[in-house]
C-alpha positions as CSV (number, residue, x, y, z in Angstrom):
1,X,-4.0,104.0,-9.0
2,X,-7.6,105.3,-9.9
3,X,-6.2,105.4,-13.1
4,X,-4.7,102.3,-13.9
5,X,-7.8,100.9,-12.9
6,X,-10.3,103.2,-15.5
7,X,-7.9,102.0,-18.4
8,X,-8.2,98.2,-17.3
9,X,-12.2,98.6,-17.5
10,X,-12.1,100.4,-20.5
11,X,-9.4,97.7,-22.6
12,X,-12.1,95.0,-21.6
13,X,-15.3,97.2,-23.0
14,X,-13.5,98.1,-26.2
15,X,-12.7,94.3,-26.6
16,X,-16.6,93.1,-28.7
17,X,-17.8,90.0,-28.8
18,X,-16.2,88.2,-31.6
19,X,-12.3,89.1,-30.3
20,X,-13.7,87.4,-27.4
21,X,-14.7,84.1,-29.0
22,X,-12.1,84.2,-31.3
23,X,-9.4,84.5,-28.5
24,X,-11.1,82.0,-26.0
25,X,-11.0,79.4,-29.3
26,X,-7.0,79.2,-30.0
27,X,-5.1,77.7,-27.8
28,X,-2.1,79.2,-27.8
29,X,-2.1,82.6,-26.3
30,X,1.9,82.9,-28.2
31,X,0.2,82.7,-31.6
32,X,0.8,85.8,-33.2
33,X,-2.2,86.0,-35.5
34,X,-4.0,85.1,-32.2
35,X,-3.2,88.9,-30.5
36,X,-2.3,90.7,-33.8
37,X,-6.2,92.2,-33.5
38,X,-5.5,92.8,-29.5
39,X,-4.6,96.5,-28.3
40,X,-1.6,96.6,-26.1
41,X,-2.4,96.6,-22.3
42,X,-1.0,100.1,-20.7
43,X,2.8,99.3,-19.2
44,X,3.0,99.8,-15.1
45,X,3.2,97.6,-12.0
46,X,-0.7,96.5,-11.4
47,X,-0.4,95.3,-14.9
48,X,2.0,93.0,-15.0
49,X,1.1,91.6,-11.5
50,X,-2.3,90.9,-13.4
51,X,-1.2,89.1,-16.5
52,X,1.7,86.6,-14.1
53,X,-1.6,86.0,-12.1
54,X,-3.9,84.6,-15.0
55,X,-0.6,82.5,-17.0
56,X,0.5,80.0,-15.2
57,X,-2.4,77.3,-15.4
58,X,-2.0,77.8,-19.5
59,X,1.7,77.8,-18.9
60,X,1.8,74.2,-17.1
61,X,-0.8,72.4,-19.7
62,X,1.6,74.1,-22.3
63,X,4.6,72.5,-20.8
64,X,3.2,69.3,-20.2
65,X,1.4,68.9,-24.1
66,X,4.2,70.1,-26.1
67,X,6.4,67.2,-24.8
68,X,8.1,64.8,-27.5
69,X,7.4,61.2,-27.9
70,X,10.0,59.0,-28.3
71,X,9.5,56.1,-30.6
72,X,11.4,52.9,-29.8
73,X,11.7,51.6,-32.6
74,X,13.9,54.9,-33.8
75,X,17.5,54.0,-34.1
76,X,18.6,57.3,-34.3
77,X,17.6,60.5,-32.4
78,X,18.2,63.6,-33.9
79,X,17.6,65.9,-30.3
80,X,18.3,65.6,-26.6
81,X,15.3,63.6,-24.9
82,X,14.4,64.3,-21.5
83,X,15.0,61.4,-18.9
84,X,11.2,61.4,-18.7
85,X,10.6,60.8,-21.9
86,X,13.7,58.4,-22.3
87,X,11.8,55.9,-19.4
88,X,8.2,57.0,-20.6
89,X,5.9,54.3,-20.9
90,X,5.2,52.8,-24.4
91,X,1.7,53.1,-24.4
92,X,-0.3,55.3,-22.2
93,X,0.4,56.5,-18.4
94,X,1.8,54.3,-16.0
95,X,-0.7,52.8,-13.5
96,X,0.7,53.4,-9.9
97,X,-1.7,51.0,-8.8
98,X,-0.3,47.8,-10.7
99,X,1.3,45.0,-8.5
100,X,3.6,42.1,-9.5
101,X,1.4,40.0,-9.5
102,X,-0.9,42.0,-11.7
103,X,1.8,42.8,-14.0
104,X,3.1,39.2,-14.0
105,X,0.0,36.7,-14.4
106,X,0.5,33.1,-14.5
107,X,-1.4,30.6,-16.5
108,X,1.2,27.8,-16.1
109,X,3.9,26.9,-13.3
110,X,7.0,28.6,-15.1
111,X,4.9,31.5,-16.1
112,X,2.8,32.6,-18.5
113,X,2.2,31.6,-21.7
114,X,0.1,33.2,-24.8
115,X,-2.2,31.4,-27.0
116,X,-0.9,30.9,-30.1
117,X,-2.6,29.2,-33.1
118,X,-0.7,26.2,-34.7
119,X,-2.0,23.8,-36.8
120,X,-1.8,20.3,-35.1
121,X,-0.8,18.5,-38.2
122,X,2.1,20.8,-39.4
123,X,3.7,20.5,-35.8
124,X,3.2,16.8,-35.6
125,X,4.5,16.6,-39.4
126,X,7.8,19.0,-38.3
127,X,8.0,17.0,-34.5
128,X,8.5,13.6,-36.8
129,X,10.3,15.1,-39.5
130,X,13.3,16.4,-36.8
131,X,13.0,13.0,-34.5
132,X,13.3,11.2,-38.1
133,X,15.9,13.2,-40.5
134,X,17.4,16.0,-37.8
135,X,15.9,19.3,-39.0
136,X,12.6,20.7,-39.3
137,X,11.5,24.3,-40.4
138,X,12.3,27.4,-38.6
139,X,8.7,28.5,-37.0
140,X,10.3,32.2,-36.8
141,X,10.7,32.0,-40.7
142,X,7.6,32.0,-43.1
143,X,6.7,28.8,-45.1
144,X,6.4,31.3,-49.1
145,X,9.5,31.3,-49.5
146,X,11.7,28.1,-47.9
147,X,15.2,27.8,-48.4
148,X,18.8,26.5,-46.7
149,X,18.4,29.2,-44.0
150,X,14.6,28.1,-43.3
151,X,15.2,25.0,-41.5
152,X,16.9,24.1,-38.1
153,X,19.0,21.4,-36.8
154,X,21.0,19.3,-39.6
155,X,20.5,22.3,-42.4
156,X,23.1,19.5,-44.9
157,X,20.5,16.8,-44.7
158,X,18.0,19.4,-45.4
159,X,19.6,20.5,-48.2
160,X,20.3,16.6,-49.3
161,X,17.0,15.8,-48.9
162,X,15.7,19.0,-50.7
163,X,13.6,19.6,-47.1
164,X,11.4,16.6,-47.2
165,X,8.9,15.6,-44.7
166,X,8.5,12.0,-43.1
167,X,5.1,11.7,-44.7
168,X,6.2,13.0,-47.9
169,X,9.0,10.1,-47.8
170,X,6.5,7.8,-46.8
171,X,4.1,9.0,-50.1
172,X,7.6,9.0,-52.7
173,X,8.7,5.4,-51.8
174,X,5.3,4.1,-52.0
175,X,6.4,0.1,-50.6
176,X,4.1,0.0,-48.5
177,X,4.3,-3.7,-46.3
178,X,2.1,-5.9,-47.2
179,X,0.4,-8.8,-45.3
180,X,0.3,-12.5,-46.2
181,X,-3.1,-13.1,-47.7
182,X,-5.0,-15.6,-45.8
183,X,-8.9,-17.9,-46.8
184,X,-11.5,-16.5,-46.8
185,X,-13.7,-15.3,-43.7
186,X,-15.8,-18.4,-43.4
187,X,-12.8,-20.2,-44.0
188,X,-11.7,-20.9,-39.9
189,X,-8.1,-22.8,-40.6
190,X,-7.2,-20.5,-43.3
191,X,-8.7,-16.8,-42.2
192,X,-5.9,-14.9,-40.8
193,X,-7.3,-11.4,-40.5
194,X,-5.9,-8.5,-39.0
195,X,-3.3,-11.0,-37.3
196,X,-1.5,-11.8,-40.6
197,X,2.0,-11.1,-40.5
198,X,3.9,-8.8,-42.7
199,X,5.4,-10.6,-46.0
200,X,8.9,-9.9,-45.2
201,X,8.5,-10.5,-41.3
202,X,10.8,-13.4,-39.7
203,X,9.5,-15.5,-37.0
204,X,11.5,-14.3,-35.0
205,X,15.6,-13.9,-33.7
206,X,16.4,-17.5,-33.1
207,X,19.7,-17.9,-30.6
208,X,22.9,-18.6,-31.6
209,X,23.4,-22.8,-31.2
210,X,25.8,-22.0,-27.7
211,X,22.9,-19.5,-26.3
212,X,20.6,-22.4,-27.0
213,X,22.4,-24.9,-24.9
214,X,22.8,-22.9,-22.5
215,X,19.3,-22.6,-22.3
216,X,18.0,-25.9,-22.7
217,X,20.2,-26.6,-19.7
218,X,18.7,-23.8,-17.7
219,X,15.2,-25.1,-18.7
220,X,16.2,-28.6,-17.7
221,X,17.7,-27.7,-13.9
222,X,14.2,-25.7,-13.5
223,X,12.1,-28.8,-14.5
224,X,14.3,-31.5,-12.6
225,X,13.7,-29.0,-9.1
226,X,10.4,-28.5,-10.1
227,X,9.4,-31.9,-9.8
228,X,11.7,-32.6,-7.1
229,X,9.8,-30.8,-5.2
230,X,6.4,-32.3,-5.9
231,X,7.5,-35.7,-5.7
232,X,9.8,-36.1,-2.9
233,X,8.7,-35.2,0.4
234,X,10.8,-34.9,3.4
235,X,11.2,-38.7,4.6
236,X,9.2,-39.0,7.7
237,X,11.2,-40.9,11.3
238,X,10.8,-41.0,14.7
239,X,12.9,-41.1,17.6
240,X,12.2,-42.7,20.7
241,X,14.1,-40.5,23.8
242,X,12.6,-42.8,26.7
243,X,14.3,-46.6,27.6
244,X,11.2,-48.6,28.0
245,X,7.5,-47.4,25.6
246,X,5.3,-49.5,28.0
247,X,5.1,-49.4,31.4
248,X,5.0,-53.2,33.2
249,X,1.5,-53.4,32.8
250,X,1.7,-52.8,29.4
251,X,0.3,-49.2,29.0
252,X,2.3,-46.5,27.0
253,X,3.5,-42.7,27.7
254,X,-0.3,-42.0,26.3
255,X,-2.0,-43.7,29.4
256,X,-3.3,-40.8,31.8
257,X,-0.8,-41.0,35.4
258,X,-2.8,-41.5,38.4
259,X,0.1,-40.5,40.7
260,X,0.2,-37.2,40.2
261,X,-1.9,-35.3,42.7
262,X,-4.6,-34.3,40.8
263,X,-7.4,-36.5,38.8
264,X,-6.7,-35.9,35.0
265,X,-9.6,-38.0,34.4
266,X,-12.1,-35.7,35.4
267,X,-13.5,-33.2,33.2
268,X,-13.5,-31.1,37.3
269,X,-12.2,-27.4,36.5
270,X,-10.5,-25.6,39.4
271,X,-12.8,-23.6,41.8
272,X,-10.5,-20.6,42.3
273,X,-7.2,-20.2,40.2
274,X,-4.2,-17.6,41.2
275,X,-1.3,-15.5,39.5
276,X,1.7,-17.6,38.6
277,X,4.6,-16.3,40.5
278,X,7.6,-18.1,39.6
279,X,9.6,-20.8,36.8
280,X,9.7,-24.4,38.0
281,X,11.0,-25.8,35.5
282,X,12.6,-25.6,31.6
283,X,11.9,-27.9,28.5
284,X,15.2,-27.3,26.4
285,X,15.6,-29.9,23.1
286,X,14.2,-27.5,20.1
287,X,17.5,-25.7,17.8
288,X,15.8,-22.3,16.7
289,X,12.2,-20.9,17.9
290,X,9.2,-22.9,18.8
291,X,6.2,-21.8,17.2
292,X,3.2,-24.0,18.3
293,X,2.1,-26.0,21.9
294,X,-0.5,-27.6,22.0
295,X,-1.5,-30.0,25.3
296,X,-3.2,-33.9,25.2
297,X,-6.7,-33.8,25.0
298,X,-9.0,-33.6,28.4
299,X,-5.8,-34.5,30.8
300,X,-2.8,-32.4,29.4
301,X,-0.6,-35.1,31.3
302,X,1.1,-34.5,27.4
303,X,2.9,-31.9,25.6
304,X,3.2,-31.5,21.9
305,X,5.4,-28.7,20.4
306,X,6.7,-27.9,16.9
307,X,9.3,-26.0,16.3
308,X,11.0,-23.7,13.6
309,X,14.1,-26.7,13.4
310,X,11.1,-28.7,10.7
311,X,10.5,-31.2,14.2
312,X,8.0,-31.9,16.6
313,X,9.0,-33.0,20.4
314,X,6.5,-34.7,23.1
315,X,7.0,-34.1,26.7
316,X,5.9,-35.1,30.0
317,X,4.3,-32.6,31.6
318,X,4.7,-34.6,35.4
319,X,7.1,-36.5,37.1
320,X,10.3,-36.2,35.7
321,X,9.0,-33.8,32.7
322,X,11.0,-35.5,30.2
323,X,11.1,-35.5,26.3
324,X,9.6,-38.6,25.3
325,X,9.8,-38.8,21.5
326,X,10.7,-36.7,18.5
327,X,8.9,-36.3,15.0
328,X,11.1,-35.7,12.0
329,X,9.3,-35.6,8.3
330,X,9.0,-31.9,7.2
331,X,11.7,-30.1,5.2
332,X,10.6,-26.6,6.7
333,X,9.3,-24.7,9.7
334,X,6.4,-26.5,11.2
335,X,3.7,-23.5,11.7
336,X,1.0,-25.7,13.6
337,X,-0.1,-28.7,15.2
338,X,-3.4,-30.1,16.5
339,X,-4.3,-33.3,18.4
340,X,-7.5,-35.5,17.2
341,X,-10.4,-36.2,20.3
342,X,-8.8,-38.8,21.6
343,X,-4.9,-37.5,21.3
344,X,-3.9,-40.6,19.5
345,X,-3.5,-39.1,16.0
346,X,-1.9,-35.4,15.5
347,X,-1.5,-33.5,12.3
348,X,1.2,-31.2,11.5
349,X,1.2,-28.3,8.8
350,X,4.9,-26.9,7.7
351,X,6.6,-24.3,5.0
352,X,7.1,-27.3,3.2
353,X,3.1,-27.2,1.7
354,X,2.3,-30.6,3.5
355,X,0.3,-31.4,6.1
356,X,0.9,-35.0,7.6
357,X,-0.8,-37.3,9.7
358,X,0.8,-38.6,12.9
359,X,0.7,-41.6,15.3
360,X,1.3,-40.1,18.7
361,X,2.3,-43.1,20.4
362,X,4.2,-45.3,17.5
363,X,5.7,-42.0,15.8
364,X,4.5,-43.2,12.6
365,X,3.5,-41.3,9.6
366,X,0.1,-42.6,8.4
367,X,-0.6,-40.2,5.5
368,X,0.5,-36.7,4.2
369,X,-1.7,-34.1,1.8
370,X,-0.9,-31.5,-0.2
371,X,-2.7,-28.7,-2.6
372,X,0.9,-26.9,-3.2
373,X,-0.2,-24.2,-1.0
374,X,1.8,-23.4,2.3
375,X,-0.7,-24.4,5.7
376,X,-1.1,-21.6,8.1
377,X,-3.7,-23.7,10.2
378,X,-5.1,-27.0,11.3
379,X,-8.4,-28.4,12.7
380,X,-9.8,-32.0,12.6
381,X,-13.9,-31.4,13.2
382,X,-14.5,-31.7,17.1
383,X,-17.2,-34.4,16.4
384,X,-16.9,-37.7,17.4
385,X,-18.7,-39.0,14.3
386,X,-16.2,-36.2,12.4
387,X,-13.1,-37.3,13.2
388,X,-11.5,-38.4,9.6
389,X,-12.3,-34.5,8.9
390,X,-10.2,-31.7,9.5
391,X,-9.8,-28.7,7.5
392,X,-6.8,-25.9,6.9
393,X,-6.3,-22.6,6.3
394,X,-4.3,-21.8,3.3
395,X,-1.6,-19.1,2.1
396,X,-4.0,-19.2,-0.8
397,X,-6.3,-17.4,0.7
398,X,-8.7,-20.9,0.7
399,X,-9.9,-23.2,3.5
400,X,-9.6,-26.6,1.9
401,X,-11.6,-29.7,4.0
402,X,-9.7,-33.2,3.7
403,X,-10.9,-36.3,4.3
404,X,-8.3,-38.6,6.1
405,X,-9.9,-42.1,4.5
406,X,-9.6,-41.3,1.0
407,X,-6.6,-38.8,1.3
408,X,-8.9,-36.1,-1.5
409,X,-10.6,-32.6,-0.8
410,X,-14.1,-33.0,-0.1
411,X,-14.9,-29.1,0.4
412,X,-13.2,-25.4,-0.3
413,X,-14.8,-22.5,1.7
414,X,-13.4,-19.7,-0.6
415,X,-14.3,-16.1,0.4
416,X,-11.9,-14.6,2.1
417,X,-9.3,-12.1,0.6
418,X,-6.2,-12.8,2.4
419,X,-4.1,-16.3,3.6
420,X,-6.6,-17.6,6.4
421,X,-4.7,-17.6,9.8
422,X,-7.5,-19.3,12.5
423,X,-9.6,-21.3,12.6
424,X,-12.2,-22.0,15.6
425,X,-15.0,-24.2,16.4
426,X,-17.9,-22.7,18.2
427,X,-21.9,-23.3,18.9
428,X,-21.4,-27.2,19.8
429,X,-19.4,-27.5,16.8
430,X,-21.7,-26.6,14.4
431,X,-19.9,-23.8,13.1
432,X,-16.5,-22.5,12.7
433,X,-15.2,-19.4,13.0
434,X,-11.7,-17.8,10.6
435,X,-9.8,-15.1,10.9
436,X,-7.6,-13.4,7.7
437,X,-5.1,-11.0,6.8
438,X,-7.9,-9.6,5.0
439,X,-8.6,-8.1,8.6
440,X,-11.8,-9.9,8.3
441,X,-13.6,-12.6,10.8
442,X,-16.4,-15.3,9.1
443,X,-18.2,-17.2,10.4
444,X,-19.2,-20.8,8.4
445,X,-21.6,-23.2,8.7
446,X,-20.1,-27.0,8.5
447,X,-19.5,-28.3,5.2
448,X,-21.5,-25.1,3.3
449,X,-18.6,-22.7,1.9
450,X,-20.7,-19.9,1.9
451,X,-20.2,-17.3,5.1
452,X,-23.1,-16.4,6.8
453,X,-21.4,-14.0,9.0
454,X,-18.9,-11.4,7.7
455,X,-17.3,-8.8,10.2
456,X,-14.8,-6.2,8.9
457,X,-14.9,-2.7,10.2
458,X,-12.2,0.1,8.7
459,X,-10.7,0.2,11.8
460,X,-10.3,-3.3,12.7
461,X,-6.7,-5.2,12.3
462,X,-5.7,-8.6,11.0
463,X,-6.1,-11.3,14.1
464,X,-3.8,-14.0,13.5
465,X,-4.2,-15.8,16.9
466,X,-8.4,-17.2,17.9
467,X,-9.0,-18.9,21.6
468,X,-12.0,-20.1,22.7
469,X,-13.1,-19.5,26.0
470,X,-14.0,-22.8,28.8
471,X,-17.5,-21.6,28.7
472,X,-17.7,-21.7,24.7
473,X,-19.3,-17.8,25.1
474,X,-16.2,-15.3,23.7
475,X,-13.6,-15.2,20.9
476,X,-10.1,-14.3,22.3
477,X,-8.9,-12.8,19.3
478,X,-5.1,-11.1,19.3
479,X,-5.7,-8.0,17.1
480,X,-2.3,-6.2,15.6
481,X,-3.3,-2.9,17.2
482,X,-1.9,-4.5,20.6
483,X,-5.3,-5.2,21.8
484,X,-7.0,-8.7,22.7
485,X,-10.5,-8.4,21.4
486,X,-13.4,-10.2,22.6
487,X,-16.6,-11.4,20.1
488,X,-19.4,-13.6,21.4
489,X,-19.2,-16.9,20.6
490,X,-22.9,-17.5,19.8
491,X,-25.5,-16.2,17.7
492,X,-24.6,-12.7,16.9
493,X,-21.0,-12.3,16.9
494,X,-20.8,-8.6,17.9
495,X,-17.8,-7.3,19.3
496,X,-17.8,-6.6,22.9
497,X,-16.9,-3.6,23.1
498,X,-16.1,-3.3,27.4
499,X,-13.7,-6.3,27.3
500,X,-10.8,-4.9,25.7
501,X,-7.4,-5.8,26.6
502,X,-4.2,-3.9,26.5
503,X,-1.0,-3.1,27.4
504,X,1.2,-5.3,25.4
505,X,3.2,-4.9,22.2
506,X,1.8,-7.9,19.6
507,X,2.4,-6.2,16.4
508,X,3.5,-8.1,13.9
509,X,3.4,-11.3,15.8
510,X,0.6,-14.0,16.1
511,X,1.3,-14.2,19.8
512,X,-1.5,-16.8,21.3
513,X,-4.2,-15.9,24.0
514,X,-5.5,-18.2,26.8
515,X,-8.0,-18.4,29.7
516,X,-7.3,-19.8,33.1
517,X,-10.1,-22.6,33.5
518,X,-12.4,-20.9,36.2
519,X,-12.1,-17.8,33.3
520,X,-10.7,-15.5,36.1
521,X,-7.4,-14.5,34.1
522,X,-6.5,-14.1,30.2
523,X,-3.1,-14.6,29.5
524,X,-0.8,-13.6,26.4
525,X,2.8,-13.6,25.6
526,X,4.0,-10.7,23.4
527,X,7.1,-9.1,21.0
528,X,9.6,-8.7,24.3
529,X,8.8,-11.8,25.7
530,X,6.9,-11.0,28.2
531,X,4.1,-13.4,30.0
532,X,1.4,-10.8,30.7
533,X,-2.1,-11.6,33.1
534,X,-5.4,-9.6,32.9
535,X,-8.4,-9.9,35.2
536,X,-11.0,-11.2,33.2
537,X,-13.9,-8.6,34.9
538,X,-12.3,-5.4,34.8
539,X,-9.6,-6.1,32.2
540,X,-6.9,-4.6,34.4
541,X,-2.8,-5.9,33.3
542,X,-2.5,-7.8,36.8
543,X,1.1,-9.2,36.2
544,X,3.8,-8.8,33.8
545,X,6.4,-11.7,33.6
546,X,10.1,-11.9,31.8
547,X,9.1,-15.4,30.1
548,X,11.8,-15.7,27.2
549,X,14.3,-13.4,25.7
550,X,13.3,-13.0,22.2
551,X,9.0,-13.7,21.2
552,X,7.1,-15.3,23.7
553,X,4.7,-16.7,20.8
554,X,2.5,-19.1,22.9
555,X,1.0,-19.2,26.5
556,X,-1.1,-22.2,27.6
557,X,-3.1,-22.1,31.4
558,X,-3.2,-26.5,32.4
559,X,-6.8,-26.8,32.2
560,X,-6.4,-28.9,35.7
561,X,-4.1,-26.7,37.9
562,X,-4.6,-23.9,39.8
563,X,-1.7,-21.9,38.8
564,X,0.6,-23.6,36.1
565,X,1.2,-21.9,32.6
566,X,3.2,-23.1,29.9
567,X,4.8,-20.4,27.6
568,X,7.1,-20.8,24.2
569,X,9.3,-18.5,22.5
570,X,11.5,-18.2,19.4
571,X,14.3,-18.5,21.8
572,X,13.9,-22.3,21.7
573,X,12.8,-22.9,25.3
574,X,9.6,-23.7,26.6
575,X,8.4,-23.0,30.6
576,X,6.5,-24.0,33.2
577,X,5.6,-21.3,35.3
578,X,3.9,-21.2,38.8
């Protein structure tokens, strides 16, 4: 063992310097020139343990170096590759780290796409060129040298056409259109300009001599309804439903009863009103809905209704409760009605786009007016020295001021954005008050159509149904949320914001609101019909009635009786409740 070990240290002393530099500088220990200067090591056990020990690092960087790369492109391979090197990355190592999404990137929702440079005008030429003639160059195949295999598409018109481009044709036939040559530039009845037409441009395809009877006849039913229409309103009657007009001392249905219980003549309000519990009675006469009631002036001995049937009924209200005379002289739905101070005159506004004048005790027609917009509302001016005013609210989104004398339009208040729904006098007349479906309440001064009060907030609704409360403090408005909201009726306007109202289902519907005279109760009809009563104070739902089976669209409280409401719905009827 000594032994071995003496003849190990004395290989590595003979070895000098320079073997020692040379040998560490090749790298393959196989070379035979490398160990051609080397003295053999001495054969036995220990040394051949020793030389396994220092191999195998060299031995595994051999291995891994002297591996063949394959080149994809070969198509034939003249040894057996590996399966590594067969599935060997193309270029460098594989990254272990590398997700889909890194390996995938997208620039654009089906994928990705790489920039490529094109010139704009050579793919606009080709895009035209194809659309125009059915081929277009290949982009895969270079533009040196084009022939019959270059192109795609219709490769025979290609070849017909020798491959020529739209704007190419455009350049070889050279007729370009010309205009017709008008004066000169100060020349006004001659100068054409850039509106001349081309010199081989027709008017125009004229129709064949059937098509153009056929039109002329179209043309002339249009004009013939047309003015139908404007000229001939519905013709205006009245029917008397009572035996005898006048009584025998010679008064008529308007004269106030004085046999009725209660003085009508008296501006007195109730001191204490109650819930109405029960229906007393049912005025039936209307075919289809009832949209409108409206009750004579200070005694309400009278009431007025229009209807969806294009008439307009009066009823008693006392005694026998009967319908005393009927108003025919619209061709549509009446939308609304509204007595004058007195109660003598009325006016109507219908689908028809009229409004018209009535004579509430003869039934007579005085005068109609029209702007060829549809009415939505109707208000003579409360003031005695007013009353040949009244003004309406138009589809046309305008409110347009007549004056009854002369039969013209004496003022337009035109601001809002939508068809004007209501319209409301408040501060002792003064001003008036209209609500939109702009969702927007202004208030105007008389007879100046600017607004000097605009309220619209983004979460208000459109308010198609405005009642003034007895005192003439708050704004009953009918909001499309389902709420009744109350604005003061003087100065300021603001909304107030604890008297609030729910608890009914109005949407869609311009259901009307009203107070019970001592201003205990607000009442409301709504979408199922209902009759519905609020405390006034705490704006609690008190009472919930089954008025009518479809809308109940209207709800009146008598401004004289304790208890008695008057609701209508688009079921025809109208009730008395109690």
């Amino acid at each position: 063992m000594s032994s071995a070990i003496e003849s190990l240290v004395s290989y590595r002393s003979d070895s000098d310097s320079e073997n020692e530099s040379d040998c560490s500088s090749r790298n393959d220990i196989n070379d035979p020139d490398a160990t051609a200067h080397l003295k053999p090591l001495p054969s036995g056990p220990t040394m051949t343990l020793a030389v396994l020990n220092a191999a195998p690092e060299v031995a595994v960087k051999e291995s891994v170096e002297t591996g063949q790369h394959l080149d994809p492109a070969l198509k034939e391979v003249t040894f057996n590759p590996t399966f590594e090197t067969l599935f060997a990355p193309e270029f460098g190592p594989i990254n272990p780290f590398k997700s889909q999404q890194m390996a995938a990137p997208r620039n654009m929702l089906s994928g990705y796409a790489e920039p490529a440079h094109l010139n704009d005008f050579m793919f606009e030429q080709q895009r035209r060129t194809f659309s125009t003639f059915g081929y277009a160059l290949d982009p895969s195949v270079g533009t040196t040298e084009v022939t019959n295999s270059s192109y795609i598409g219709a490769v025979d018109e290609a070849e017909k056409n020798k491959g020529i481009t739209v704007f190419e044709a455009a350049a070889k036939t050279g007729d370009k259109r010309k205009k017709v040559k008008g004066g000169e530039a100060g020349e006004i009845e001659t100068f054409l300009g850039p509106w001349a037409k081309y010199a081989d441009e027709k008017d125009g395809a004229k129709p064949s001599e059937e098509m153009q009877k056929e039109l002329d006849e179209i043309t002339a039913k249009r004009q013939k309804k047309g003015r139908n229409e404007e000229e001939a309103p519905a013709e205006e009657k009245t029917v008397l439903h009572v035996k005898d007009m006048y009584d025998y001392q010679g008064r008529s249905y308007l004269h106030v009863p004085q046999d009725v219980g209660i003085n009508l003549r008296t501006a007195d309000v109730p001191d204490k009103c109650y819930l109405p519990k029960k229906q007393i009675h049912v005025w039936t006469g209307h075919t289809k809905g009832v949209s409108a009631i409206r009750l004579f002036p200070a005694s309400g001995h009278l009431l007025l209704s229009a209807s969806m049937d294009c008439k307009i009924k009066l009823w008693e209200v006392y005694n026998e409760r009967r319908c005393i005379r009927t108003f025919i002289g619209h061709s549509k739905a009446v939308r609304d009605i509204c007595y004058n101070n007195d109660g003598t005159k009325f006016m109507s506004a219908a689908y028809d786009r009229y409004l018209k004048l009535w004579d509430t005790e003869t039934g007579q027609c005085i005068s109609r007016f029209t702007n060829r917009k549809v009415p939505y509302c109707v208000k003579f001016n409360p003031d005695e020295d007013k009353q040949n005013l009244f003004v309406a609210g138009m589809s046309d989104k305008k409110i347009v001021q007549w004056d009854i004398r002369t039969g013209e339009v004496v003022q337009e208040y035109d601001r809002h954005l939508g068809a004007v729904n209501t319209i409301t006098f408040v501060d002792e007349n003064r001003r008036f008050v209209s609500t939109s479906d702009d969702k927007s309440l202004r208030v105007w001064e008389w007879d100046i159509p600017v607004d000097f009060k605009y309220i619209a907030e983004p979460s208000m609704h459109s308010m198609p149904a405005v009642t003034l409360s007895p005192n003439g403090k708050w704004l009953a408005c009918q909001s499309m949320d389902n709420q009744i909201l109350i604005f003061g009726a003087q100065n300021r306007f603001r909304l107030n914001k604890k008297k609030i109202f729910k608890g009914h289902m109005v949407a869609g519907y311009a259901c009307q609101v009203d107070f019970s005279p001592d201003m205990s109760y607000v009442v409301s009809g709504d979408a199922d019909g209902k009759l519905n009563i609020w405390d006034w104070k705490t704006t609690k739902l008190y009472h919930r009635i089954k008025a009518h089976d479809k809308v109940c669209i209207s709800a009146l409280w008598h401004p004289h009786e304790t208890s008695k409401v008057i609701t209508c719905g688009w079921d025809g009827l109208i009730k008395l409740w109690d």
